[in-house]
C-alpha positions in Angstrom: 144.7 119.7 129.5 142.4 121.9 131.7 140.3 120.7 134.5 137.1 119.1 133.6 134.2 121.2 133.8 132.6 121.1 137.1 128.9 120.2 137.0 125.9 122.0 139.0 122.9 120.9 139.3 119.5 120.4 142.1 118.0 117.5 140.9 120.1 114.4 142.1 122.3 114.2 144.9 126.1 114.4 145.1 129.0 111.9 146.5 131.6 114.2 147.5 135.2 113.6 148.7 138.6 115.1 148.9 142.0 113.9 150.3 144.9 115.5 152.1 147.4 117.1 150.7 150.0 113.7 149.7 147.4 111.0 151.6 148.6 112.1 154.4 147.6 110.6 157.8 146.5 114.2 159.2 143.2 113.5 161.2 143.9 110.9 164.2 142.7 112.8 166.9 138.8 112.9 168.2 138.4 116.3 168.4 138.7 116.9 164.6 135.9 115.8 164.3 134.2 119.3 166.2 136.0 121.1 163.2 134.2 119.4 160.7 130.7 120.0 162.4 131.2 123.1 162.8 131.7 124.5 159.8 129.4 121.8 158.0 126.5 123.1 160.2 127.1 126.7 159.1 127.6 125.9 155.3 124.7 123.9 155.8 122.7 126.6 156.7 124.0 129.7 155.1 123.7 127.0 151.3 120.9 125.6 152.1 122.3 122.2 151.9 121.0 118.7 153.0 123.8 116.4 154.5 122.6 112.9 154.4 125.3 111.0 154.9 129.2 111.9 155.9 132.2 109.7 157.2 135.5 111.4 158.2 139.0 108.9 157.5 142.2 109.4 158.6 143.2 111.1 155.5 139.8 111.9 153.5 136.4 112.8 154.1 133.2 111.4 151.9 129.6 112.5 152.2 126.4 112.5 150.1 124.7 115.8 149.9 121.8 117.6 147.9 121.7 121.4 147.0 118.4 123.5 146.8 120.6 126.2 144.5 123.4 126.0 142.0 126.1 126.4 144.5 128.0 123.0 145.0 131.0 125.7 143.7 130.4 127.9 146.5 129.8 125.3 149.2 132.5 123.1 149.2 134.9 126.3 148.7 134.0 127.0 152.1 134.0 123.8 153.6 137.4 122.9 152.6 139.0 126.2 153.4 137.3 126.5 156.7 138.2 123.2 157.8 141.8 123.6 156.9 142.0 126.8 158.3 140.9 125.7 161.8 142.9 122.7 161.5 146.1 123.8 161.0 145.8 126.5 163.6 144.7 124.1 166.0 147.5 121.5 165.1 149.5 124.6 165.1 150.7 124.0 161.2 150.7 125.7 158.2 150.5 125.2 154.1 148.0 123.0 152.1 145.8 121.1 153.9 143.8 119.8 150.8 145.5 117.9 147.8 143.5 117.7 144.7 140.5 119.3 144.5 137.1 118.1 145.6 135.9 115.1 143.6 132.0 115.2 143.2 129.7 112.2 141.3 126.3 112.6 140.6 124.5 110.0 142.0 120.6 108.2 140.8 118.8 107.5 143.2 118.2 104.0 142.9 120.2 100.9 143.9 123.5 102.8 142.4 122.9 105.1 144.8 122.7 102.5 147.7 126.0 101.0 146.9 127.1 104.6 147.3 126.3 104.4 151.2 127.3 101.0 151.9 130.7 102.3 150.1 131.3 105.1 152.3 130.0 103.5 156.1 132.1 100.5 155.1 135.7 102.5 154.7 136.7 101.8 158.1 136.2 98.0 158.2 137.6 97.7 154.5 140.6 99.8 155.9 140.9 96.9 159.3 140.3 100.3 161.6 137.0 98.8 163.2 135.2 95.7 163.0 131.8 96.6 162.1 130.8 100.4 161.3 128.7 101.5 164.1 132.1 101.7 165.9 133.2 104.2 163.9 132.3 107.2 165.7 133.3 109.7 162.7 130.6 109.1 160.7 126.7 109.6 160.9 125.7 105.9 160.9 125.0 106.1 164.5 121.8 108.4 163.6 121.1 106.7 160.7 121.3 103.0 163.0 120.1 104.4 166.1 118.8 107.5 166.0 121.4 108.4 168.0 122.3 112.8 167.7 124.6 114.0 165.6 127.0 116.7 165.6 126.1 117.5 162.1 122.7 118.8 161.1 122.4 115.4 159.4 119.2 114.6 157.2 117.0 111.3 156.9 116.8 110.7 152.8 114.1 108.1 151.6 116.1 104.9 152.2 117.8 105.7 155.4 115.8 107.6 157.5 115.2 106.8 161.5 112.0 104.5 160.7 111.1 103.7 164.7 111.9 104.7 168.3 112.9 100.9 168.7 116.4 101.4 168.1 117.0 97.7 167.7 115.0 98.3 164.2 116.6 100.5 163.0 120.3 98.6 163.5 118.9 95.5 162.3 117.7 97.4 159.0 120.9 98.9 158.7 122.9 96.1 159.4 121.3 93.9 157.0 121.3 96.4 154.0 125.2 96.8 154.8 125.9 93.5 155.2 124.2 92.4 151.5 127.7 93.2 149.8 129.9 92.7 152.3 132.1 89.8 150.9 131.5 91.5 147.2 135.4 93.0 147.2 135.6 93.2 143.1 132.0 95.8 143.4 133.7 97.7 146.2 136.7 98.2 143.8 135.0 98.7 140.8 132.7 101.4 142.5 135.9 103.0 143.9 136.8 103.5 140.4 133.2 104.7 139.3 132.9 107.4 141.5 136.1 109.1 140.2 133.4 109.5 137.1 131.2 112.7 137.1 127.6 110.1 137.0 127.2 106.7 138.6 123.7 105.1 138.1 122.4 102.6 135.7 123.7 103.0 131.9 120.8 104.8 130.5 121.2 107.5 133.4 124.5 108.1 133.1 123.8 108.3 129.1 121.0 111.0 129.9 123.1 113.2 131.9 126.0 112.8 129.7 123.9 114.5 126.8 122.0 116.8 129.1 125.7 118.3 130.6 128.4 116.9 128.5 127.7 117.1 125.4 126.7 120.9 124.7 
């Protein structure tokens, strides 16, 4: 059985996220971090790609991008083999860095597309790393929660976007939104599961796309 077709498209935003090579526990040090900004700023730019949201994990990266052109392909070719590049001559290693290739879900952009975020900021309390995610420097929920800089040329989309110079605002509006499923383990594991699918959204979405990509 081949690989399944990979779909490209400008209209809705992607999830993306890809593991290391066997799970493995490769990014526990800080300074990775630099890598990833790095070359996330120039694929940004030289794509023309809005980064809206990204979180970095000891062993996988997620984010939630949208492209201006068809080149998803093109992007994420260089992100991962930039990033592993740099990392394994910085950790002074060599071989795969990457396991399986890039997963990518299509998200709407409605409440399915919410859970999406709250997914991906709450990886490092699920995984008993921090308590709450703002202390989980890796991530952009610090500029999305505080307005605090990122390292990566991040982007406001229309639900999280920094709403007020009263930094206290914006926490509590992001606290509260990531706090409504909290406790709601079964929806975290069943969205784990959906985002392995090439659409997550509402039924009739996911049938629309399914026709408008699948099913020709």
């Amino acid at each position: 059985m081949g690989r399944p077709r990979r779909i490209i498209q400008t209209q809705y935003p992607y999830h993306i996220t890809t593991r290391t090579n066997n799970k493995t526990f490769r990014f526990n040090k800080k300074l990775i971090i630099n890598i990833f900004a790095e070359t996330l700023n120039r694929a940004i730019n030289k794509y023309n790609v809005k980064v809206f949201h990204f979180i970095l994990m000891a062993n996988h990266y997620h984010m939630i991008i949208q492209t201006s052109e068809e080149n998803l392909h093109r992007f994420q070719q260089y992100v991962n083999s930039r990033v592993s590049m740099k990392f394994n001559k910085r950790e002074k290693m060599s071989g795969h860095l990457w396991g399986e290739r890039y997963r990518s879900t299509i998200l709407s952009t409605d409440e399915h597309y919410l859970r999406c975020i709250r997914y991906l900021y709450l990886n490092p309390v699920r995984a008993g790393e921090v308590d709450t995610p703002d202390l989980w420097s890796n991530s952009t929920f610090q500029f999305h929660a505080f307005g605090k800089a990122a390292k990566i040329n991040v982007k406001g989309d229309q639900f999280f976007i920094v709403i007020a110079e009263n930094k206290n605002i914006n926490y509590n509006y992001c606290e509260s939104f990531l706090n409504l499923f909290l406790d709601l383990t079964d929806m975290e594991l069943e969205l784990k599961i959906k985002l392995r699918h090439p659409f997550y959204g509402p039924v009739r979405f996911i049938e629309e796309m399914s026709v408008k990509y699948c099913l020709r």
